[in-house]
Backbone bond lengths (Angstrom), bond angles and torsions (degrees), N, CA, C in turn:
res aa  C-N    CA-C-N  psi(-1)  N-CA   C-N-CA  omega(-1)  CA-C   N-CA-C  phi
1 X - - - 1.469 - - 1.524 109.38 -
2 X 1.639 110.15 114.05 1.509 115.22 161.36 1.669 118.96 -19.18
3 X 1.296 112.31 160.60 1.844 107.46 169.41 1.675 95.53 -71.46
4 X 1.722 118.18 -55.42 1.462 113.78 176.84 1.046 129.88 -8.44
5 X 2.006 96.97 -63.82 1.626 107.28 -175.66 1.069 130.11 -88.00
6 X 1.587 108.70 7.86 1.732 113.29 160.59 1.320 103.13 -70.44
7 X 1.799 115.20 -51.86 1.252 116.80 -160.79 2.036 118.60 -49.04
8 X 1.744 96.45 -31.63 1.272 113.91 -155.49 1.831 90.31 -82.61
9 X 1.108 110.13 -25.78 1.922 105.95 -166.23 1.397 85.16 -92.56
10 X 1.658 150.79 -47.42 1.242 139.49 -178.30 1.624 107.99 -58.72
11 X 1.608 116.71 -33.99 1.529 103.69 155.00 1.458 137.81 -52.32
12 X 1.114 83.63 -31.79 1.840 106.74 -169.41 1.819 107.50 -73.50
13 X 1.080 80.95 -58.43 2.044 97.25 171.94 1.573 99.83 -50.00
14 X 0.921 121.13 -72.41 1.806 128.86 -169.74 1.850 104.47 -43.26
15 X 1.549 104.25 -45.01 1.488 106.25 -154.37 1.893 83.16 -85.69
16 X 1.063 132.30 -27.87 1.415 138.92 -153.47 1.819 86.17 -72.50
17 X 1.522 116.31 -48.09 1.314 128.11 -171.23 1.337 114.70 -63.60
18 X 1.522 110.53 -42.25 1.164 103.49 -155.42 2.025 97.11 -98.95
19 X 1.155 107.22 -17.60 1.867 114.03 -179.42 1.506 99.20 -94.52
20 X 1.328 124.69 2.63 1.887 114.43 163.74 1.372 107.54 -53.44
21 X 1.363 117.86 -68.83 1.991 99.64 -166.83 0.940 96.30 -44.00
22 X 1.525 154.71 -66.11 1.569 152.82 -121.65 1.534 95.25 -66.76
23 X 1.296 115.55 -61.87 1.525 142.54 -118.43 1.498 95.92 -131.97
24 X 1.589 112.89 16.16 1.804 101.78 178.50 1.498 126.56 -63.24
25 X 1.384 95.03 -30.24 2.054 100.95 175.18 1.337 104.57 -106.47
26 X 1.276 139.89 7.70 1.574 120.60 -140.16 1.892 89.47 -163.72
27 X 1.597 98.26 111.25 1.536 97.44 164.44 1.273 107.99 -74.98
28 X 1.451 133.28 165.26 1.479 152.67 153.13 1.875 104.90 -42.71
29 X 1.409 117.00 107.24 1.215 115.34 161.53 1.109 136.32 -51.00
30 X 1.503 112.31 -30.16 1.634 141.18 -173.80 1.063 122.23 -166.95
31 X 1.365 122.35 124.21 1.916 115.19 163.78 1.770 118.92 -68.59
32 X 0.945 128.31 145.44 1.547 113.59 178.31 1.576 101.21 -124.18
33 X 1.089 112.83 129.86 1.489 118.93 168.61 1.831 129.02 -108.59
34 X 1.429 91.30 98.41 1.704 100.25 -171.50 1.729 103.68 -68.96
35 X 0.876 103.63 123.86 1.742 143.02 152.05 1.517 117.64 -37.44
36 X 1.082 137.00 172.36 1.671 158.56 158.14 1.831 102.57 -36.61
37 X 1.391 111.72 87.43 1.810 95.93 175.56 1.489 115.82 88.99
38 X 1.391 109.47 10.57 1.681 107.67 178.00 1.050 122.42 -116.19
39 X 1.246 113.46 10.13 1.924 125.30 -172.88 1.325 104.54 -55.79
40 X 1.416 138.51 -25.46 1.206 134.92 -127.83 1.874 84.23 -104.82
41 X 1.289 103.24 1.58 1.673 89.22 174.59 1.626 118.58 -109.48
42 X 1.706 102.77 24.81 1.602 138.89 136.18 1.727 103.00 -31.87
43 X 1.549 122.24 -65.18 1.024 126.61 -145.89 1.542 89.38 -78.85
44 X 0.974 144.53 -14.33 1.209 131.44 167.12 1.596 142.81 -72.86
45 X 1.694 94.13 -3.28 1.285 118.33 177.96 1.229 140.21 -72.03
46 X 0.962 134.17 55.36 1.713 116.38 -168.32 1.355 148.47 -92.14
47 X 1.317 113.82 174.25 1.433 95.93 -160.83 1.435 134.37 83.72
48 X 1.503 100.70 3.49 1.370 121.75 -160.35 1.755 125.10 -80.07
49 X 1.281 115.62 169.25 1.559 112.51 149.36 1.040 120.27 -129.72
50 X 1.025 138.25 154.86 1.275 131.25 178.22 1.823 121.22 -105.66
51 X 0.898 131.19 122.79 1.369 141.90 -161.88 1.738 112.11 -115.56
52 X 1.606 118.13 99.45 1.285 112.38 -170.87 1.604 92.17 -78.48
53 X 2.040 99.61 157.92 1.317 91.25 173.30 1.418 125.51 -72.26
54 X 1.739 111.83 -30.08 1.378 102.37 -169.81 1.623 113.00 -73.77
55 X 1.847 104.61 16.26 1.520 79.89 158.10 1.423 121.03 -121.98
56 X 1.245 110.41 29.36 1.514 117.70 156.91 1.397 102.36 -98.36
57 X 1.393 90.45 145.44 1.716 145.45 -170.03 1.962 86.36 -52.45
58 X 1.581 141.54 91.57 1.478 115.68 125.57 1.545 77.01 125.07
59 X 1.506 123.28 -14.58 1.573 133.93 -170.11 1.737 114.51 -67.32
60 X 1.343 115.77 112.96 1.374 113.01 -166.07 1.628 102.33 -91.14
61 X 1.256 114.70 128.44 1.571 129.10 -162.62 1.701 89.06 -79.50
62 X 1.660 109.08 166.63 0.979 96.34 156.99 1.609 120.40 -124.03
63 X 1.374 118.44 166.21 1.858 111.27 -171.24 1.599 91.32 -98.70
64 X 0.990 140.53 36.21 1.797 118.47 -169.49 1.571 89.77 -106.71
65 X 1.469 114.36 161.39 1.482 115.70 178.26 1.583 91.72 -81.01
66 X 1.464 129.62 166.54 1.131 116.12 146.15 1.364 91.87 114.32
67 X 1.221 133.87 -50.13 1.547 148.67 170.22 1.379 137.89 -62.28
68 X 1.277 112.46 74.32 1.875 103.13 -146.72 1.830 107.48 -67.24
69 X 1.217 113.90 -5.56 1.643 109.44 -173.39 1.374 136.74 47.65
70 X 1.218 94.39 49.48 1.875 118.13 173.80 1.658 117.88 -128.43
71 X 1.159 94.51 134.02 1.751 84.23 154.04 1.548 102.90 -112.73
72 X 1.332 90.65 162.51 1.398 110.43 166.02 1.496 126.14 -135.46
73 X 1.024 121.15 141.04 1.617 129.98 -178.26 1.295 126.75 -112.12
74 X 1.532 115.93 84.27 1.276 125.74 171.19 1.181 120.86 -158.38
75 X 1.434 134.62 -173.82 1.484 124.69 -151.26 1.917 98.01 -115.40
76 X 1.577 95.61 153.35 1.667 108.42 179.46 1.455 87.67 -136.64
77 X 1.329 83.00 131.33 1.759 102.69 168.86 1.611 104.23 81.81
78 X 1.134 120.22 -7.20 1.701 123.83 -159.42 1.237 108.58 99.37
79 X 1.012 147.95 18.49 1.523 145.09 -165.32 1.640 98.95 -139.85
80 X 1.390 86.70 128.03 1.841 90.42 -176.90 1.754 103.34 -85.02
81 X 1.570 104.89 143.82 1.308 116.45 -162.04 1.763 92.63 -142.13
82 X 1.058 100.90 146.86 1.392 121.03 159.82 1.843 125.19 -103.51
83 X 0.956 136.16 102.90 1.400 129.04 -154.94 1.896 98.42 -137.83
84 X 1.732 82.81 117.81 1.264 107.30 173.68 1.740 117.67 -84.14
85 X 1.251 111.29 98.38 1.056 105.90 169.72 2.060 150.03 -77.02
86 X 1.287 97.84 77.01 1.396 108.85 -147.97 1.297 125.75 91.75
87 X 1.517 112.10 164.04 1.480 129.93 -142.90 1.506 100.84 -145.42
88 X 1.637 106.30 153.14 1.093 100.73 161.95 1.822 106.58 -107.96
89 X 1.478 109.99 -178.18 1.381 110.95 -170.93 1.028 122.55 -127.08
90 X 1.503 138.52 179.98 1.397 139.32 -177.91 1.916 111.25 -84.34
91 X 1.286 91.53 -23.08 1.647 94.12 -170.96 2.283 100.17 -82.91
92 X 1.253 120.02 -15.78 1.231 132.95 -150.11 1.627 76.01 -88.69
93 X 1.232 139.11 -15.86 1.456 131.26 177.64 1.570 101.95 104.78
94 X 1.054 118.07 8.63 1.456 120.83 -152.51 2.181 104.17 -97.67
95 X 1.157 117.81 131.98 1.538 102.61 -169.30 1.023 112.33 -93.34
96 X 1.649 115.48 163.37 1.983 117.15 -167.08 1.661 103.80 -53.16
97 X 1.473 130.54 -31.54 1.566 100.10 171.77 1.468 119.19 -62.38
98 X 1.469 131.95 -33.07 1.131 122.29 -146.61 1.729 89.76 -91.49
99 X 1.335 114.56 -33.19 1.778 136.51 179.45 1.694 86.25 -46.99
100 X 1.308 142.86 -38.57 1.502 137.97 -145.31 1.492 92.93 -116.82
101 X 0.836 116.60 -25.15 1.490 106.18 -138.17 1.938 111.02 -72.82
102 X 1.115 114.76 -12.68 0.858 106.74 158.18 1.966 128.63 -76.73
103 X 1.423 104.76 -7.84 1.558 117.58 172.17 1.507 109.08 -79.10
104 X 1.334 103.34 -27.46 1.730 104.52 173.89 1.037 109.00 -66.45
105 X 1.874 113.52 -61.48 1.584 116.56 -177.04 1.154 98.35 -56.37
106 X 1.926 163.72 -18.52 1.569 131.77 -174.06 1.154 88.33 -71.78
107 X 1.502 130.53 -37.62 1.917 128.57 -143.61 1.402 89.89 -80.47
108 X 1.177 110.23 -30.95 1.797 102.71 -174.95 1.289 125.54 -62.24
109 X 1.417 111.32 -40.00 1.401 135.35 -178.17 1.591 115.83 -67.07
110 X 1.389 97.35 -26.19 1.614 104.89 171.07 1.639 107.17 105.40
111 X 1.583 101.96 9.08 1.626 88.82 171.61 1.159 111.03 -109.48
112 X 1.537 110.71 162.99 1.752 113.85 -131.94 2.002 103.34 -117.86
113 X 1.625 98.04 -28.86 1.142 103.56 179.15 1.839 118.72 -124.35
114 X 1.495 101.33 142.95 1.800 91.17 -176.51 1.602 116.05 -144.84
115 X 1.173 106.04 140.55 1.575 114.39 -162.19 1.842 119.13 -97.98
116 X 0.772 74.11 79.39 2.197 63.88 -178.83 1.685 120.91 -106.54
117 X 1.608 90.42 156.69 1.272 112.68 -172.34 1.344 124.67 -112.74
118 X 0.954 132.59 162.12 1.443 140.41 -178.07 1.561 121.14 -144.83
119 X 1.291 131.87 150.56 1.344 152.38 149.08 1.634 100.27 -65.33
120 X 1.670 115.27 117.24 1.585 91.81 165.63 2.019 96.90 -136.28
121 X 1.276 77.25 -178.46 1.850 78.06 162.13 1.524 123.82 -114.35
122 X 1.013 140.79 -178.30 1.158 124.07 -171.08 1.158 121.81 -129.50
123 X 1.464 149.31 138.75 1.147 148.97 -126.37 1.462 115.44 -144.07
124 X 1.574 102.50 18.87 1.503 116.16 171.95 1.433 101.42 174.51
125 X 1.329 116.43 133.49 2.086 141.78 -158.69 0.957 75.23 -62.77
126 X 1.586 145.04 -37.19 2.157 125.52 -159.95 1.857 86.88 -53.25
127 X 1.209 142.21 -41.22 1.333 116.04 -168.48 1.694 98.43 -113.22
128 X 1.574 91.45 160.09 1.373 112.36 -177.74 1.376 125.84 -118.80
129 X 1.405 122.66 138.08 1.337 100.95 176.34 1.348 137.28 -43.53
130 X 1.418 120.87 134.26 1.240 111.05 -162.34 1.130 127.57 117.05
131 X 1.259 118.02 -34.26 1.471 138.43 -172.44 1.321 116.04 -77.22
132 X 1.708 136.28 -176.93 1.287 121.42 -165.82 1.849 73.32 -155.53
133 X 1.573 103.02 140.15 0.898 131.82 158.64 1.845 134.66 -125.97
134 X 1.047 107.84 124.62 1.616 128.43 -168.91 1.579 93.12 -67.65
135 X 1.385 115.13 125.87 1.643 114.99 -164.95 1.935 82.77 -109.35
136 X 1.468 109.54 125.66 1.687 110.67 -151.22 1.750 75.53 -117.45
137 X 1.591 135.24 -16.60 1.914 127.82 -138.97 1.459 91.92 -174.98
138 X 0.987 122.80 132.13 1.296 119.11 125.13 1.559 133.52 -127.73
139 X 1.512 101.97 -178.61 1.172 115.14 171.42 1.314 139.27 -141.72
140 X 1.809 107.99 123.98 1.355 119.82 -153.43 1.848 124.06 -75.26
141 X 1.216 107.00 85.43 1.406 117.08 -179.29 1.251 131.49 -88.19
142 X 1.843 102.75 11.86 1.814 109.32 -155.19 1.699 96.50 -85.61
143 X 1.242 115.19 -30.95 1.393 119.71 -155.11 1.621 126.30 73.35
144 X 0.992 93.04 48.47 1.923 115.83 179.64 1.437 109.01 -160.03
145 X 1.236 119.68 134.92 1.153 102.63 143.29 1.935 125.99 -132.76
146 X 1.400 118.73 170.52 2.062 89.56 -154.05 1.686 89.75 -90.42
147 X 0.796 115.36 26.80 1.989 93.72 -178.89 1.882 83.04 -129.91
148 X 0.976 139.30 -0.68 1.590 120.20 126.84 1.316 145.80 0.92
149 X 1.433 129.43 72.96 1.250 117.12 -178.25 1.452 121.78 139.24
150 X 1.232 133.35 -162.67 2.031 110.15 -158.35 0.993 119.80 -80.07
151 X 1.751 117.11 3.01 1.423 144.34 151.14 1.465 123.82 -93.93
152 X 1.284 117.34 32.67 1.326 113.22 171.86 1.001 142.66 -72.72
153 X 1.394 151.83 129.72 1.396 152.60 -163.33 1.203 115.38 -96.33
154 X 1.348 142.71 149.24 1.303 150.33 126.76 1.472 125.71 -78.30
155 X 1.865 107.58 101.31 1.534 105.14 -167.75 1.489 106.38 -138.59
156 X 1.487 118.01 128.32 1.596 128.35 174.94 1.353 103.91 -54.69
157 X 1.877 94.29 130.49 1.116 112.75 -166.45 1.578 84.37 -109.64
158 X 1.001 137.82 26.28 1.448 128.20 -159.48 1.776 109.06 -87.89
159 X 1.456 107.22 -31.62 1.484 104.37 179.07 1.768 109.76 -141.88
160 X 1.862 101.43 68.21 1.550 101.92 -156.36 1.786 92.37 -72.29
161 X 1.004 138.69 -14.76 1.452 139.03 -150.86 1.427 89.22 -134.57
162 X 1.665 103.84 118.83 1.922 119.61 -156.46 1.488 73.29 -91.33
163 X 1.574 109.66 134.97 1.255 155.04 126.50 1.145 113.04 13.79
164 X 1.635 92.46 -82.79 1.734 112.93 -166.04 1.359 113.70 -83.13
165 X 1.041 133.46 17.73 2.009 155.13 -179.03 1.265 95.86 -117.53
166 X 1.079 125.64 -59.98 1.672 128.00 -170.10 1.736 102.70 -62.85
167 X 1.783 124.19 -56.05 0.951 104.56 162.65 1.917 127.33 -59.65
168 X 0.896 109.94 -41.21 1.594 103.34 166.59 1.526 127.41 -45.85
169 X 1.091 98.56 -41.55 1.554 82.96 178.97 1.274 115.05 -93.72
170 X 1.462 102.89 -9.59 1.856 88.89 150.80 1.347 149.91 -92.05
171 X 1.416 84.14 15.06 2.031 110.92 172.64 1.849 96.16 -90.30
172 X 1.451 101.91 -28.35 1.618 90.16 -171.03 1.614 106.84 -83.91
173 X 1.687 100.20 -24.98 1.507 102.94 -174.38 1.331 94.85 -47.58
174 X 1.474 108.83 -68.02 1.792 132.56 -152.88 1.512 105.10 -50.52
175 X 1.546 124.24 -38.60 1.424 135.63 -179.65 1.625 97.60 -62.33
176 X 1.223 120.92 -59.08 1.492 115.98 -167.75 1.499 131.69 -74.04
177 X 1.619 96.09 -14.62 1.075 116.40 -167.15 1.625 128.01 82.10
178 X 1.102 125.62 36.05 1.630 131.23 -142.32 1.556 85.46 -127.23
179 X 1.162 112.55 133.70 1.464 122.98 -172.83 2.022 100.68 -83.41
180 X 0.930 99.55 113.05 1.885 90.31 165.70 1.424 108.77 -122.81
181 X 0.826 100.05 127.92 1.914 114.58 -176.59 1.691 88.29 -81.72
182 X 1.222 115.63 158.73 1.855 130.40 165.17 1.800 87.47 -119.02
183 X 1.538 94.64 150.81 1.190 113.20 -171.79 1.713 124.17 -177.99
184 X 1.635 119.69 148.95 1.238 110.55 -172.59 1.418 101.43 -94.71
185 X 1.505 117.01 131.92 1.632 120.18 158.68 1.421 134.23 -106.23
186 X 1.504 99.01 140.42 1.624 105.36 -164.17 1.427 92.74 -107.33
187 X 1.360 106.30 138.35 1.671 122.22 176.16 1.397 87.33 -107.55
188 X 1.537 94.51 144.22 1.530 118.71 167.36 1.285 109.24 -115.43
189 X 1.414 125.10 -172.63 1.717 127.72 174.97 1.592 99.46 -86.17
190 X 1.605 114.88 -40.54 1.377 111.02 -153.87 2.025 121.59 57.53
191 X 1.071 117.36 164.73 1.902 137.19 20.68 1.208 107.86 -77.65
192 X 1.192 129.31 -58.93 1.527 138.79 -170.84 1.597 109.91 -22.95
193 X 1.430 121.82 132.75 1.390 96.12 -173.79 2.262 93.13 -97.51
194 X 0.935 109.33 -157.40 1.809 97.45 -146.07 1.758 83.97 -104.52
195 X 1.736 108.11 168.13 1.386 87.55 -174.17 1.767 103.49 -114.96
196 X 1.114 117.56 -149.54 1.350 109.54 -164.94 1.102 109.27 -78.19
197 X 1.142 117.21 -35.27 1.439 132.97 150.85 1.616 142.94 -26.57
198 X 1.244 91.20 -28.50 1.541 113.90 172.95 1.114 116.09 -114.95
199 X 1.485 134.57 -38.92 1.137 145.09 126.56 1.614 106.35 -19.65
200 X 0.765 166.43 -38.71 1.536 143.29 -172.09 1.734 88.76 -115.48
201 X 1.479 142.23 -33.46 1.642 119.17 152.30 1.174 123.98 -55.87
202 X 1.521 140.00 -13.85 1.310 136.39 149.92 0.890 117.02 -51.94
203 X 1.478 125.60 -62.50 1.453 137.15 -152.36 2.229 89.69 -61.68
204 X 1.319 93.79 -61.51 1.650 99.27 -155.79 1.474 102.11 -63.02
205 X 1.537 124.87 -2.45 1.345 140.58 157.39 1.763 124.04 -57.38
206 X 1.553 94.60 -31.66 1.212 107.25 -170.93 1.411 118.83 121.59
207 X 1.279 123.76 -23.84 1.300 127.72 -165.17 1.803 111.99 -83.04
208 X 1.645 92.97 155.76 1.242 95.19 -157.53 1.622 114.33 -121.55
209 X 1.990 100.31 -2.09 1.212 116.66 -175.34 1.289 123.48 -174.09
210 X 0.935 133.76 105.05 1.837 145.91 -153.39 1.451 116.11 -97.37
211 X 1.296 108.73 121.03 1.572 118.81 -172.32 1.349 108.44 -144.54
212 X 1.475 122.74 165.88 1.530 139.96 -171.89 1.688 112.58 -113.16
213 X 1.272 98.55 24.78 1.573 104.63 -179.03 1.556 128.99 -172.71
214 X 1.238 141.30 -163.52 1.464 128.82 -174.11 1.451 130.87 56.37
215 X 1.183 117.64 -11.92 1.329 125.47 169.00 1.563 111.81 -81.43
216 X 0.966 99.31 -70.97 2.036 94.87 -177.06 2.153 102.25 -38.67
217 X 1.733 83.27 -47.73 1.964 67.92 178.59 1.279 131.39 -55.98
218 X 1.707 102.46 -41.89 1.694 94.76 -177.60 1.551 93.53 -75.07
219 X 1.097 150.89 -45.33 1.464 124.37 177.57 1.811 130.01 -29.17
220 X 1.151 121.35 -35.85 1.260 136.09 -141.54 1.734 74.46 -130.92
221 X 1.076 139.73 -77.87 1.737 112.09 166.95 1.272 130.13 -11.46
222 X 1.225 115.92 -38.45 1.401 127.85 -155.24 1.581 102.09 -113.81
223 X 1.297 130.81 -9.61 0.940 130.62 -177.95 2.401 99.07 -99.58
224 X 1.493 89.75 -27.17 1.566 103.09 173.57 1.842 106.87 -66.31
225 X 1.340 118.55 -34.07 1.108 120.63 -159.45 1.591 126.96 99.78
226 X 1.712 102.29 4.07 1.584 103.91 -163.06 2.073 93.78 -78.46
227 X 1.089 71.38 156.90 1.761 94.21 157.47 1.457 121.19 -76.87
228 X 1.238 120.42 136.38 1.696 110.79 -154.05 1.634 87.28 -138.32
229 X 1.425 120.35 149.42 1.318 145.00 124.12 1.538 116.04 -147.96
230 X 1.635 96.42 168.63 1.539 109.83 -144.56 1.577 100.55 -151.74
231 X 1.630 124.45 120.49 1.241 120.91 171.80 1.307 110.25 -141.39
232 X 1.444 105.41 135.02 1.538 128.23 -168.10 1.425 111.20 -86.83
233 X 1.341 107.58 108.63 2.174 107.87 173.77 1.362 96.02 -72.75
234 X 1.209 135.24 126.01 1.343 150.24 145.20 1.430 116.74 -69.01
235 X 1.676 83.72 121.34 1.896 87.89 -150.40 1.970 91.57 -118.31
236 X 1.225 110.28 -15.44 1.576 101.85 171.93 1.616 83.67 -178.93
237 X 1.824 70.69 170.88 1.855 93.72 178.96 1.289 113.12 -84.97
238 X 1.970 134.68 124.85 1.313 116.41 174.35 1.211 131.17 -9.41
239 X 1.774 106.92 -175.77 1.304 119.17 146.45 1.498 121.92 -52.46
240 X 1.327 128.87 163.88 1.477 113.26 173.17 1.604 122.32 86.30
241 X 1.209 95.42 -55.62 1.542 111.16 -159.05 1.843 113.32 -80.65
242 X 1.851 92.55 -43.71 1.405 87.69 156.98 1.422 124.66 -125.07
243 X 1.296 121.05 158.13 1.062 144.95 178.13 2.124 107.73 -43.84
244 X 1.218 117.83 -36.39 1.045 124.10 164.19 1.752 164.92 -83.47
245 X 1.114 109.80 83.37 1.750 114.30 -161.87 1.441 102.24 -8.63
246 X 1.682 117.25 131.86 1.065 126.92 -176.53 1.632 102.98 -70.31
247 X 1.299 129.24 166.34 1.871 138.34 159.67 1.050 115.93 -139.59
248 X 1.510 130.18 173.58 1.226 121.26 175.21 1.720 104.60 -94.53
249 X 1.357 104.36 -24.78 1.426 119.39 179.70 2.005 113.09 -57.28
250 X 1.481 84.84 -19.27 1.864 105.96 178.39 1.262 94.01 -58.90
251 X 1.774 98.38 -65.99 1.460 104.15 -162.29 1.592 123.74 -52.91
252 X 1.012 103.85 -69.28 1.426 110.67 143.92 1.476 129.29 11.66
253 X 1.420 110.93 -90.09 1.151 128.67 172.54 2.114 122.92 -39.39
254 X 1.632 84.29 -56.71 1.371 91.73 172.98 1.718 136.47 -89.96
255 X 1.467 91.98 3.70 1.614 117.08 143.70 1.222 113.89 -45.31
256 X 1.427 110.25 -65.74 1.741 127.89 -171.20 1.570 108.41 -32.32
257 X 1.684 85.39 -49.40 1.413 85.09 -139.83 1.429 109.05 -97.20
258 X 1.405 123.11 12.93 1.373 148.16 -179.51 2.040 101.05 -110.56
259 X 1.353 111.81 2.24 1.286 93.52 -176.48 1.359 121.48 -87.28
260 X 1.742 119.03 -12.86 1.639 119.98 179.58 1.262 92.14 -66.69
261 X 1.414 130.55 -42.11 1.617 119.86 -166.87 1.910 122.05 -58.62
262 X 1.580 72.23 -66.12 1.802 97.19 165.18 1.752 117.60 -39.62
263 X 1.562 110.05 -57.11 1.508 106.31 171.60 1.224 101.84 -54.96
264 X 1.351 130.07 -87.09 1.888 147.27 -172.02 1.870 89.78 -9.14
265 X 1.732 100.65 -55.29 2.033 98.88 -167.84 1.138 90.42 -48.71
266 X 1.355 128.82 -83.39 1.724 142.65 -120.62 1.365 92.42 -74.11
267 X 1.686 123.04 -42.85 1.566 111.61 -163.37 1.652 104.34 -81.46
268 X 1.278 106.01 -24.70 1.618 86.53 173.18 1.657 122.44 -95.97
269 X 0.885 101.84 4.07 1.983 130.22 167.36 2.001 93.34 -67.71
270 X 1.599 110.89 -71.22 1.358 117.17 175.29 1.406 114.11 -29.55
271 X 1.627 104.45 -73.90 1.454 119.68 -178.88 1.231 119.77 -36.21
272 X 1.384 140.97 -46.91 1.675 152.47 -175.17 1.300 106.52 -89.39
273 X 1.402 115.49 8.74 1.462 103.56 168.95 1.317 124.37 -108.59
């Protein structure tokens, strides 16, 4: 056994200890991983505990504003969930194991399927800030990838984003009425946000929405065997597109204000599963 995969089963042991009351009859249906500005669908949890990261065993915190760095273990909708609240990133200096490593610890734990989110920008006026897009493709622009190295894998990328999730949550979109755009996303390394320049080679790439994260995870998901979906909060319009210097405080902001939608998706996504 790698040093990694000590680190990842001494995670596993700790979180196994401390999520028993929650989770005594009832595995985790899904892990959920909140994004840039989405923590706030925490409050929907109950029954919960809350678990900071820096006090799991090998757990890389994260420094981004926006990222509260907890999980918590308790059920939404009636369905017990495990929900990672924030991530760390590739631009934070941080390397593709430590970037994953919380995707190892869900697979460890024995849960099978995991949902993540993102802050992105958008790479054509059809979406607006605010909006939520169904991440259907992506495309790998970070220059890493986490199964890299004297353990490397060979794994079909052909259907990284499960099917039958992607249609589901667009039965819940369509029920609620909640607009979800489908769309391809391009991960970058970041910080820098991209310039107009790249912004219009994305677009003619195919891409439909630009972000600094979620890619290495669904890679390394998919190499676990988990079940994956992935939806992008559209938090502003690229470079180019608008008239206004990008911030993170942007992003941020229009997190907020996309979160009644975003909760309404995910908890009735939970519920039908």
């Amino acid at each position: 056994m790698s040093t990694f995969d000590e680190k990842i089963k001494q995670a596993s042991a700790f979180m196994s200890r401390k999520t028993g009351s929650v989770f005594a009859t009832n595995k985790p249906v899904i892990a959920i991983v909140l994004g840039s500005g989405l923590s706030n669908f925490t409050s929907r949890v109950r029954g919960h505990i809350e678990i900071p990261y820096a006090d799991i065993p090998e757990f890389p915190v994260s420094t981004v504003p926006g990222h509260a760095g907890k999980a918590l273990a308790g059920y939404v909708a009636g369905k017990p969930v495990l929900i990672w609240a924030g991530r760390t990133h590739y631009y934070e200096g941080r390397s593709p194991d430590e970037i994953t490593f919380y995707v190892r610890l869900t697979a460890a734990m024995g849960i099978d399927t995991i949902f993540l989110s993102n802050a992105a920008g958008a790479l054509t006026r059809d979406f607006r800030p605010g909006e939520l897009m169904l991440i259907e493709d992506h495309i790998n622009l970070m220059g890493m990838n986490p199964l890299r190295g004297p353990d490397y894998k060979f794994i079909d990328m052909t259907h990284a984003y499960n099917l039958e999730l992607g249609i589901l949550l667009d039965q819940v979109a369509q029920d609620l009425g909640i607009e979800l755009h489908h769309g391809i996303y391009v991960g970058v390394a970041g910080p820098s946000y991209e310039t107009p320049a790249e912004i219009r080679a994305f677009g003619k790439l195919g891409g439909h929405a630009v972000g600094m994260s979620t890619v290495p995870e669904v890679i390394m998901a998919r190499s676990l065997d988990l079940k994956v979906a992935a939806v992008s909060c559209i938090t502003n319009l690229a470079a180019g597109l608008s008239p206004a210097p990008l911030t993170h405080e942007e992003v941020k902001t229009a997190a907020l204000h996309a979160e009644q939608a975003f909760g309404d998706l995910v908890e009735g996504m939970i519920q039908r599963l």
